[in-house]
N, C-alpha and C positions, 0 to 999 in steps of 0.2 A: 632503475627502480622498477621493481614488479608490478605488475598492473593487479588490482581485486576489487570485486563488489565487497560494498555493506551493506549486509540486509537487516531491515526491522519492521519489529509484528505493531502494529495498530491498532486499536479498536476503531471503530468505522467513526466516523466526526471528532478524529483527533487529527490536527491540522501537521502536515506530514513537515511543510517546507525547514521548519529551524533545525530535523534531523538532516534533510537535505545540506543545508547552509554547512553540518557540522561534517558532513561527509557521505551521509547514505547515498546510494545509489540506487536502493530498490525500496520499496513500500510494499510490504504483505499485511494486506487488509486481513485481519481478523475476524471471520463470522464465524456466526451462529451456525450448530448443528441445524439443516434442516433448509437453509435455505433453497429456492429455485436456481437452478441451472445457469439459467436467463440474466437473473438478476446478478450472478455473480461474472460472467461474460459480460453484461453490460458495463461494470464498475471496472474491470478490469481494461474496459475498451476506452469508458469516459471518465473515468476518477470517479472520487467521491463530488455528492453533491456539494456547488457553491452554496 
């Protein structure tokens, strides 16, 4: 059997795990035009906030 990611877009405070549970293997946070650099390194380093 082939091996492949599934990916899926988010908006930011939408709890990723039950797409997990169903098979994702990636989460792409959705932002906003505009954000800081920073900010989106951070989230990407530490998840979305608990």
């Amino acid at each position: 059997m082939a091996s492949y990611d599934i990916a899926v877009g988010l908006p930011l405070g939408v709890d990723p795990e039950p797409y997990a549970r169903a098979g994702a293997t990636w989460w792409l946070p959705e932002l906003e035009p505009g954000v800081r650099l920073d900010t989106v390194r951070g989230l990407l380093r530490d998840g979305p906030a608990a």
